[in-house]
N, C-alpha and C positions, 0 to 999 in steps of 0.2 A: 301346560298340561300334556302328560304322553299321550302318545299314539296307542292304540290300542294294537297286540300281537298277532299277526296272521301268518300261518303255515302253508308256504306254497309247495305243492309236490307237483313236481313235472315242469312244464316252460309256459311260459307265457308271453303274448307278445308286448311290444317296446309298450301299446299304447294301454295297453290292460294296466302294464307295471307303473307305467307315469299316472294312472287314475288310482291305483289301490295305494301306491306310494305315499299321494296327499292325503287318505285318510289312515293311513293302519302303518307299521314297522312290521318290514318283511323278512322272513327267516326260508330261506330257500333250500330245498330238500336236496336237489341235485349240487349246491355244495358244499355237504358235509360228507366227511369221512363215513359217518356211522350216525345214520339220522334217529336211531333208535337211543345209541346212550343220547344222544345231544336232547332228546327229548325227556332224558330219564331225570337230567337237570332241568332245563327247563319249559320242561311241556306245561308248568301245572301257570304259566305264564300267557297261552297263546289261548284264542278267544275265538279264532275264527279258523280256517280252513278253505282253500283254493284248490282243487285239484280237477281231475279230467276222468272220463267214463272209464280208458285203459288203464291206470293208474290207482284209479280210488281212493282209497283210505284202509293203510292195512291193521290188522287187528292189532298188534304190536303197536301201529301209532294211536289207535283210536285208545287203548287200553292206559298210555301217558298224557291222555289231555282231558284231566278233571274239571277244568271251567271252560271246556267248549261249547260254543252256543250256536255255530253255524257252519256249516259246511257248503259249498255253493261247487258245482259242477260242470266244467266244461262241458256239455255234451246231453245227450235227451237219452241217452245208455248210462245207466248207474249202478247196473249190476256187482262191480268190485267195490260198492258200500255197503256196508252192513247197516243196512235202515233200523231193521229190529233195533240192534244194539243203540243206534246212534237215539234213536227216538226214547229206550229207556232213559238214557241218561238225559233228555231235555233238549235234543240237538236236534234243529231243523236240518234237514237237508231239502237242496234245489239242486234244480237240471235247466237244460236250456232247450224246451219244445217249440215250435211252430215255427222256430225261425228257419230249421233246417230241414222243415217236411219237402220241399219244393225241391231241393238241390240232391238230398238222397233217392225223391221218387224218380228224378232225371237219369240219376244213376242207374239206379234199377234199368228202366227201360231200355239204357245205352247199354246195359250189359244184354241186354235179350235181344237187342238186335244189330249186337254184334256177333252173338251166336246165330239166332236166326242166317244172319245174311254173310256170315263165313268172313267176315272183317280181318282178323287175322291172317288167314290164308291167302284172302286177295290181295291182301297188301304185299304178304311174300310173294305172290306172285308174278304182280307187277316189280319190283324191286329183284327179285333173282334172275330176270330176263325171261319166264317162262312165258312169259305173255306172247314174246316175240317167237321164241323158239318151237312152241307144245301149240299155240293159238288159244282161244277162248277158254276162263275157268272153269270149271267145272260149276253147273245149275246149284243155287243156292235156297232156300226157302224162304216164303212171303209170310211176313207178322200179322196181315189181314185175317178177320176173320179167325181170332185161336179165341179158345176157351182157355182163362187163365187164374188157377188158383191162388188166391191170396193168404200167406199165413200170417193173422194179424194186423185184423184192419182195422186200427186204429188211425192216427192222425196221419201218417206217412203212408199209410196203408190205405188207406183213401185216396190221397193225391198219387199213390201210381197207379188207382185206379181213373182217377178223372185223366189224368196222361196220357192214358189207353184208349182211351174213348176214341179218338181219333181213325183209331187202326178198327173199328167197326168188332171190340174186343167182348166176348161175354165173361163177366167177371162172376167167381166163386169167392167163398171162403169159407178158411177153419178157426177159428178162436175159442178162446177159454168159454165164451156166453156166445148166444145170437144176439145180434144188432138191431136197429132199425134202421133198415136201411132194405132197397130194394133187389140186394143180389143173394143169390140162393145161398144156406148157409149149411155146412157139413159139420154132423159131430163129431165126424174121425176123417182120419189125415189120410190116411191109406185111401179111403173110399174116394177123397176127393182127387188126391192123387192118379189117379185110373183114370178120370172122368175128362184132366184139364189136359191141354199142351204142354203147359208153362207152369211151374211152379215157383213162387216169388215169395223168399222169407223175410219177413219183416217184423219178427215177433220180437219181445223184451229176449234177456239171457237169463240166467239164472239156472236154480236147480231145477224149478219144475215145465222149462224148455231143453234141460239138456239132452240133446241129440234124438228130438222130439221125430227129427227126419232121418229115421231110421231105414233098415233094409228092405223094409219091407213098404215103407212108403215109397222108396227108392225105386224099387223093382215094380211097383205101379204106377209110376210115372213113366215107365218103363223104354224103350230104346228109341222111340223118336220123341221124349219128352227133354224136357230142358229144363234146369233147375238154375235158379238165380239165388243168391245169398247177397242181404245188403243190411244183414243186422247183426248176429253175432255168429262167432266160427263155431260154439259152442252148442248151436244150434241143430248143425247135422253132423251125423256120422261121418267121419270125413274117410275115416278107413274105408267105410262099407262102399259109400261116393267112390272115390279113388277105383274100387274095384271092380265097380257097375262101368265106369266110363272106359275100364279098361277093357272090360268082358264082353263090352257092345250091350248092358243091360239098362243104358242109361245112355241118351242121346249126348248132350252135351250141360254145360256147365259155365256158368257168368257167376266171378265170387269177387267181393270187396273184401270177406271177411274169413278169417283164416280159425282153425283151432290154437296154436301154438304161435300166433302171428307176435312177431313177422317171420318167423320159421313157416315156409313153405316146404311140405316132403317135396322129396326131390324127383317124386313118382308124378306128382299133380303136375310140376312145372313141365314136364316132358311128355305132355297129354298134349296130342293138336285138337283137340276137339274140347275145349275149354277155355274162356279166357279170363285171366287174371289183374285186379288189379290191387295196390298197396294200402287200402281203408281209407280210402277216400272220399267216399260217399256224399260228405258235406265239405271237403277241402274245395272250395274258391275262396276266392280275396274277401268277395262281400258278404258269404253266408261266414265265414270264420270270425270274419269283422262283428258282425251280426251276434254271435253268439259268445265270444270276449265282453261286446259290450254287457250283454246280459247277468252273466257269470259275474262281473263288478258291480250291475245294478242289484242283483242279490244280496250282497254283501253291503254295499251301501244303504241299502234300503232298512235291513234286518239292524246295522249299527245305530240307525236314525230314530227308529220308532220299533224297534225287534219284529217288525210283522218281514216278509217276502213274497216278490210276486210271481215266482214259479216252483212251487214246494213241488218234490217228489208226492205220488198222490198218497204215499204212507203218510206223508207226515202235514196230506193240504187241513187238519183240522186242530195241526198245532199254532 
């Protein structure tokens, strides 16, 4: 009996490929010439779908796979899937949540107090000899004790609150609804913006977050505030950003996540008052490990009995 066909877009690691290998025949996106005709013959062949949050599923491929039945998702960001569409035609989509709230909430916090505490700069410091030459860096700021907005507290959004806890932090936030939960909730961004230190994005992407952190929440957070990105670049104004940090209207900047990433303008990288890092958020061995295995247990799970056990929440009542 054949294996059943699955489309993999993007890479995957040795151990993901040796588990999907024994159930499914793999058709790998990265190498074909032109993944679009190759699909235009035999898309109406493939049944499943591998792919990754930056990558997704493009309209063009979704449009050549008539009998697909599952899509399963590197990653707890799915925004480059078209759920609407995939959901008309019958198609579960999954993501891979909880495993990576721990490891992106770490990130978070390491980017705010790398800013907070000038990480960057001391480390030039020591390392260009100024240490020895100039004497003592210049006074840095303490992470105790700040009022820190959260935008989008959901599961990751939680855990860099409990992370915070620590630092004696009073946490806000802004989200689509209020919570239940005990920290004050804001219906608008701007107003919370004004009120915190720190503002921490953790929100989904899509159209109705795009550049949610506009100028003017920008300019309320205003020149000793700090803004951290650890969800999507899509999220803030990056221009308006860029120009606040330039203009002293915006204190500093911790980003994992880029607009046009991995294109960085070349205005951001030449900011000392920001620090940057390559979407890494959930990159370690064991959260990556962690969410491979998942992304196969999707697929395995849906070929076994069609049910899955991390649907995207469009599709948790298919």
């Amino acid at each position: 009996m054949s294996k059943p066909d699955l489309f993999l877009i993007g890479g995957a690691t040795e151990v993901m490929l040796e588990r999907l290998g024994a159930a499914f025949t793999i058709h790998k996106a990265k190498e074909m010439d032109d993944p679009v005709a190759w699909l235009a013959t035999h898309g109406d062949k493939i049944t499943y779908v591998a792919t990754n949050g930056h990558d997704g599923v493009k309209p063009a491929y979704m449009a050549a796979l008539p009998n697909l039945k599952a899509i399963s998702c590197y990653g707890v960001g799915y925004d480059a899937i078209d759920t609407n569409a995939a959901r008309a035609k019958g198609v579960v989509v999954t993501h891979t949540p909880n495993v990576l709230n721990a490891e992106v909430a770490t990130t978070a916090v390491m980017l705010m107090m790398a800013c907070y505490r000038e990480l960057l700069r001391d480390d030039a410091w020591v390392r260009s000899g100024d240490w020895e030459a100039k004497g003592n860096a210049p006074l840095t700021r303490s992470m105790d004790g700040q009022t820190v907005g959260i935008l989008g507290l959901g599961r990751i959004g939680q855990a860099i609150a409990d992370k915070l806890a620590p630092f004696d932090t009073t946490i806000v936030y802004h989200s689509r609804s209020k919570k239940d939960v005990a920290y004050r909730y804001y219906d608008n961004l701007a107003e919370m913006a004004r009120d915190v230190d720190a503002l921490i994005c953790i929100t989904p992407g899509g159209p109705s977050t795009n550049k949610i952190v506009n100028r003017e929440a920008i300019d309320s957070l205003g020149p000793q505030g700090t803004l951290i990105n650890v969800s999507r670049g899509s999220v803030v104004d990056e221009t308006a950003m860029i120009a606040a940090l330039q203009e002293g209207r915006l204190g500093w900047a911790g980003l994992d996540v880029f607009e046009a990433e991995p294109k960085v303008p070349e205005a951001l990288r030449k900011l000392p008052n920001v620090v940057l890092l390559p979407h890494v958020g959930s990159a370690t061995v064991e959260t990556r490990a962690a969410m491979g295995a998942l992304t196969v247990d999707n697929l395995l799970q849906h070929l076994k009995d069609g049910t899955v056990l991390t649907p995207v929440p469009e599709c948790a009542d298919m």
